[in-house]
KEKOLDREN-560216 format. One record per residue (C-alpha): residue in three letters; y, x, z. Coordinates in steps of 0.05 Angstrom, whole numbers, plus 5000, padded with zeros to 4 digits. Example, Ala and Ser with C-alpha at 12.3 -4.5 7.8 and 13.67 -1.06 7.14 Angstrom:
2
ALA491052465156
SER497952735143
This chain:
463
UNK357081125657
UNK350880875611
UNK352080405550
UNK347079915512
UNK350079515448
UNK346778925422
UNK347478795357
UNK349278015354
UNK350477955273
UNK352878455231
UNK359878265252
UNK358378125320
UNK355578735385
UNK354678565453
UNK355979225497
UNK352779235559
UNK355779755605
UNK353880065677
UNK358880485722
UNK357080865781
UNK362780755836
UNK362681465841
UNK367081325763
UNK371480855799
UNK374181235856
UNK381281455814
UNK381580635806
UNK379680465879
UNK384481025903
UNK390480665859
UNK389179965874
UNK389280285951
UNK395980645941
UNK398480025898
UNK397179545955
UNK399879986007
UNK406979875974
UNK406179165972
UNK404578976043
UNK408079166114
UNK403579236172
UNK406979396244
UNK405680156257
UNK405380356193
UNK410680556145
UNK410080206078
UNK404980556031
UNK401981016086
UNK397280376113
UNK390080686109
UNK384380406068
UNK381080116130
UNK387679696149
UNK387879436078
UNK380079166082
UNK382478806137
UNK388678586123
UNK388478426051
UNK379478446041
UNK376078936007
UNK374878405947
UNK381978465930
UNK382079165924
UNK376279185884
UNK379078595835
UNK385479075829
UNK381379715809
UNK376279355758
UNK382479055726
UNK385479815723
UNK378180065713
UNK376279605650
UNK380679805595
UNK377980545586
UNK371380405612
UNK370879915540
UNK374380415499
UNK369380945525
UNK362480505515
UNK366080395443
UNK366181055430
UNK359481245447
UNK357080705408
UNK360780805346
UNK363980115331
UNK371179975314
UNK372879235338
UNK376078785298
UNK379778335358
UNK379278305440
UNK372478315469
UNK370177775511
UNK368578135577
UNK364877845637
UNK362278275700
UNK354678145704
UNK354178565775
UNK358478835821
UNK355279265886
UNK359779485937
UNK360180255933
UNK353980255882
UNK354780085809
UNK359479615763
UNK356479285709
UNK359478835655
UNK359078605582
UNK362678565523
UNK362278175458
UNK367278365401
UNK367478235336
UNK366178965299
UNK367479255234
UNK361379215195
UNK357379825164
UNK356579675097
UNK351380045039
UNK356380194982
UNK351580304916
UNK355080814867
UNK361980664850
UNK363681114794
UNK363980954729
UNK364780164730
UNK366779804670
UNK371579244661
UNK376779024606
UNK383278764600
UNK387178414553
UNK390578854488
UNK396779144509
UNK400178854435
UNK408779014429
UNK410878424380
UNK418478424344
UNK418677824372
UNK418478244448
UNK424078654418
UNK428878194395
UNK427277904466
UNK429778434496
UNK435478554455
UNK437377954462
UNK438177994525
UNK441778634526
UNK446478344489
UNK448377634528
UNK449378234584
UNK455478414548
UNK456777764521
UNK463277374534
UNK464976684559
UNK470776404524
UNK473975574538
UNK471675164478
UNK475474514472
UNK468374084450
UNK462173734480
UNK456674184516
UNK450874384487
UNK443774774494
UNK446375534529
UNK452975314533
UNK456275394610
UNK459474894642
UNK463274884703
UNK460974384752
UNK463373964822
UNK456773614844
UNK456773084907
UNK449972744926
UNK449872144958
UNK443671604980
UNK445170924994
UNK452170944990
UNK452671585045
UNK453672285035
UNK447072675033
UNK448473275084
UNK449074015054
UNK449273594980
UNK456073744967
UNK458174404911
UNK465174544874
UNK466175004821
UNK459175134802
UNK457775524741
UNK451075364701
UNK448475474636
UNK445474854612
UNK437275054592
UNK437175474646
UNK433875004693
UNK432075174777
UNK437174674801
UNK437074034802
UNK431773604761
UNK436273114710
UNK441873614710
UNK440673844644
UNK440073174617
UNK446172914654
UNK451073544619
UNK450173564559
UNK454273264507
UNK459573234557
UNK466673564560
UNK471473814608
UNK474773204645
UNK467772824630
UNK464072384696
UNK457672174698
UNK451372034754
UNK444072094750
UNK438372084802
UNK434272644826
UNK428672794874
UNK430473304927
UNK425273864927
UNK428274095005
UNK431573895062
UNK431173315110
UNK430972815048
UNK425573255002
UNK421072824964
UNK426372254958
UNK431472004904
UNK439072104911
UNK445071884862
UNK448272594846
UNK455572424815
UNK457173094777
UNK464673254750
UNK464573684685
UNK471974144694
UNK471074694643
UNK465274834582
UNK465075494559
UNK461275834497
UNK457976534509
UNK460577014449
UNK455177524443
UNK456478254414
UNK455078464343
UNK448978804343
UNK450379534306
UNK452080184326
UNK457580054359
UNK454479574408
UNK448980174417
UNK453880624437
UNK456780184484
UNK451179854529
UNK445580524515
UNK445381214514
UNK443881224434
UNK448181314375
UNK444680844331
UNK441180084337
UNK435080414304
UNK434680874363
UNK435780234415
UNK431079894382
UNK425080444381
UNK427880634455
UNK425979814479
UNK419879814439
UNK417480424474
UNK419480204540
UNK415179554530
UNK409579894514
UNK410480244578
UNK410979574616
UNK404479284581
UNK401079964605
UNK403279864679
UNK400479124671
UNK393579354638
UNK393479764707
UNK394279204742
UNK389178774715
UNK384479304710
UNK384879474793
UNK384578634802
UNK377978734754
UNK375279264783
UNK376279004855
UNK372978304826
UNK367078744804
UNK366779064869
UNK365978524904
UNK359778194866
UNK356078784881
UNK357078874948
UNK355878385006
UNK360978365060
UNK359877995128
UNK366477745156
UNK367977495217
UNK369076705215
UNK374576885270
UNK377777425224
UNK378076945168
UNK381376345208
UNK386776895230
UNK388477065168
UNK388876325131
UNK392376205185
UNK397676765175
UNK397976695096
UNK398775915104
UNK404876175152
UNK406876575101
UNK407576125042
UNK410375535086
UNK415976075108
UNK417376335028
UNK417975595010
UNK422375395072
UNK426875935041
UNK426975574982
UNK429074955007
UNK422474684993
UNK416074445040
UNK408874545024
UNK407673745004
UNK413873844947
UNK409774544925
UNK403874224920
UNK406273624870
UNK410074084835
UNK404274504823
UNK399373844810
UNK395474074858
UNK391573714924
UNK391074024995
UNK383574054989
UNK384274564934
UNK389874914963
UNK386075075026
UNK380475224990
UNK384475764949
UNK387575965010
UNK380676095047
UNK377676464981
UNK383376884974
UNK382777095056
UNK376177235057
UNK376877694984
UNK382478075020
UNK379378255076
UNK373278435038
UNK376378824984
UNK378779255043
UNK372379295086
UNK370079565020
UNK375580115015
UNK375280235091
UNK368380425077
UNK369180745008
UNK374281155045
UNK370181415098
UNK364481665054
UNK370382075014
UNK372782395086
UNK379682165054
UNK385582405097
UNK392982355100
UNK398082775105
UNK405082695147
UNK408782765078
UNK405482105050
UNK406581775107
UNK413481865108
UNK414581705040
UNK410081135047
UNK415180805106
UNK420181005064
UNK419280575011
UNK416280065047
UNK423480055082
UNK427379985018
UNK421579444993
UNK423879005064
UNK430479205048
UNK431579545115
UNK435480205137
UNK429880725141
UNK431180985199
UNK430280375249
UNK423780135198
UNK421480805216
UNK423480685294
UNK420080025292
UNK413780285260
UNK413080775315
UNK415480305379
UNK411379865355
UNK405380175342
UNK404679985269
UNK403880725241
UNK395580605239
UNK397980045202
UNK401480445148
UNK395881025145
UNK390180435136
UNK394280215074
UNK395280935044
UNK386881115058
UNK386480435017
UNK390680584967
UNK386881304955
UNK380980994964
UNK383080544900
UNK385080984858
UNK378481394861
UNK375580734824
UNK380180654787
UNK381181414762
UNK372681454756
UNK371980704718
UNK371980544640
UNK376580054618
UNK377379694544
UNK382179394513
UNK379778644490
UNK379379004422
UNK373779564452
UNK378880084463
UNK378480554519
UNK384980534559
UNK388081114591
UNK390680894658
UNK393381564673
UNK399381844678
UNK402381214667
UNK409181494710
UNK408682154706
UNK405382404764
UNK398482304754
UNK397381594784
UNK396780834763
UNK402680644798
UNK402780794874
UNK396280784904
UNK397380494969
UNK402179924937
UNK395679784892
UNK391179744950
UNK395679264983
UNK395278804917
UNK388478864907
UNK387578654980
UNK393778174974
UNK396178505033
UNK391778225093
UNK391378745145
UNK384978935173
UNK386079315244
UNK382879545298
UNK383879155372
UNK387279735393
UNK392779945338
């Protein structure tokens, strides 16, 4: 077999391959032995009619169709292989010659990963934002500590801002019952907000036994976008008591003896948090940088594919919701135009960002071992939520395990930036990204790479 490859664009190769017949005997020989079994000719038991009979009966043309077709698959992979590309999606394949017991020869055009240049990576500077614990952070926190053990106790008076109040809701439009807009018993804590738009409003200053109606916009459902009357019952208002906040209370919701020792224990574990979000911001930096120094080509069809699976995406997390893209976008004050237009940039930085790792990757000879993996799908199991067993069983049945390597290369790949790269505070400190849990790493690596490339996948035709 001989193999040409045109280079189209730098996305884009056209293969050109010619095959002796001599290479397609084991695929004549099947189609042959494939036919037999599918046709009965008198004198001859079924699967034992000769070649010959078969030309006649059935035409060589047919046989020939049946071999090509078995022929084609690992006569592409092959002329890939010699060639060095990876494809990004299915070639387009048409058979430019075909002479009976001579030669086969057809093309291919596939997209292809492309080759890029990667200047010197090391060293790259960005900043991030100071890293600043306020009191006001810690009295957040213990705050919140506290309403955890709080108490809600009956109070015999009108509700007000953080109080909870038990609620029966009916919504109605026109006079009917709106569908799925009925609710009993509801508990809600007036401030709270993320239920209904008005609520808030309509509750307070109200007490047990207390009626009233309001109108709201539904944000889901059949009826999203439009106004319904919600009548809302107020049966109980209760007043959260919240602990006192000394030693005792440490003892009881911490490990510590004393508040001091709370107190230094939260402050400590928020400056922790601000580290893991300087990380953060310093891979989305770094990948930013990345990015204006290195050109990517992209394949137009790659990028439709993948607006077209993160538009999936979003419209599926919002369905979830209750909500539809049209409602997002008001809420968000924001018009189609740009949201497609965020949509597209954020595609074609993904796939980029990875090309870019791919690459960066490759040049490091960066390799994975089965323990990684495995931990890799396990966590990626209890991430979905999913017993880790059948994710794993999936992964495997499915051929998704390239999948799961391609994101743990990434992630290593990543980390090599960040772990070479300079990055200040906004005050001109240097900031020391490591260690930051422990063992060594910002976070996990191949959970960063699948931020930094907001989790597109990038795969080869054949994984």
């Amino acid at each position: 077999m001989k193999s040409a490859v045109e280079t189209l664009s730098p996305t884009r190769a056209k293969l050109t391959v010619e095959v002796p017949f001599s290479e397609l005997k084991p695929s004549l020989d099947a189609a042959y032995r494939k036919i037999a079994q599918q046709i009965n000719v008198p004198g001859f038991r079924k699967g034992k009619v000769p070649a010959a009979i078969i030309d006649r009966q059935v035409g060589r043309g047919a046989v020939l169709d049946e071999a090509i077709n078995d022929a084609l698959p690992q006569l592409y992979v092959q002329a890939l292989q010699d060639n060095d590309l990876e494809p990004l999606a299915q070639p387009e394949v048409d058979i430019t010659r075909l002479e009976d017991n001579d030669s086969l020869e057809f093309t291919a055009e596939v997209d292809v990963r492309p080759t890029l240049e990667l200047p010197d990576l090391t060293g790259l500077e960005v900043s991030v934002p100071d890293a600043v614990v306020t009191d006001e952070d810690v009295e957040t926190q213990v705050q919140a500590l506290r309403e955890r053990f709080g108490t809600l106790v009956d109070v015999d008076r009108a509700a007000g801002e953080g109080d909870y109040v038990v609620l029966d809701l009916v919504a109605t439009r026109d006079g009917e019952p709106v569908e799925g807009g009925e609710a009993s018993g509801i508990s809600y804590q007036i401030g709270s907000g993320g239920m209904i738009d008005g609520l808030d409003e309509a509750v307070t200053g109200k007490s047990a036994g207390d009626e009233t109606t309001f109108v709201s916009t539904l944000a889901g459902g059949d009826l999203a976008g439009q106004d319904v009357d919600i009548a809302v019952t107020v049966s109980g208002v209760k007043e959260q008591q919240l602990p006192e906040l000394d030693d005792e209370f440490a003892q009881m919701a911490s490990e510590f003896d004393t508040v001091a020792e709370l107190t230094d224990d939260v402050r400590v574990r928020l400056a922790n948090g601000k580290r893991l979000e300087q990380a953060a911001q310093a891979r989305d930096a770094l990948v930013e940088k990345v990015l204006d120094l290195v050109e990517v080509p992209i394949p137009e069809t790659l990028v439709t594919s993948e607006i077209q699976a993160r538009r999936q995406n979003v419209e599926q997390q919002l369905a979830m919701q209750g909500l539809d893209l049209q409602g997002y976008l008001d809420a968000e004050e924001q018009t189609i135009d740009e949201f497609e237009g965020d949509l597209e940039k954020s595609a074609r930085d993904s796939v980029a960002a990875q090309f870019i790792l791919d690459q960066l990757a490759k040049s490091q000879e960066i390799q994975v071992e089965q323990q990684e993996l495995t931990e890799h799908m396990l966590r990626r199991a209890q991430q979905s939520g999913q017993n880790p067993n059948e994710f794993v069983k999936h992964m495997v049945e499915h051929n998704h395990v390239p999948e799961m390597v391609a994101e743990i290369v990434r992630g290593k790949a990543l980390a090599t930036l960040v772990e070479s790269a300079t990055v200040k505070d906004a005050s001109g400190n240097v900031v020391d990204l490591k260690n930051l849990r422990g063992d060594g790493t910002v976070g996990e690596p191949e959970d960063a790479a699948a931020e930094a490339g907001d989790s597109a996948e990038v795969t080869d035709s054949e994984s």
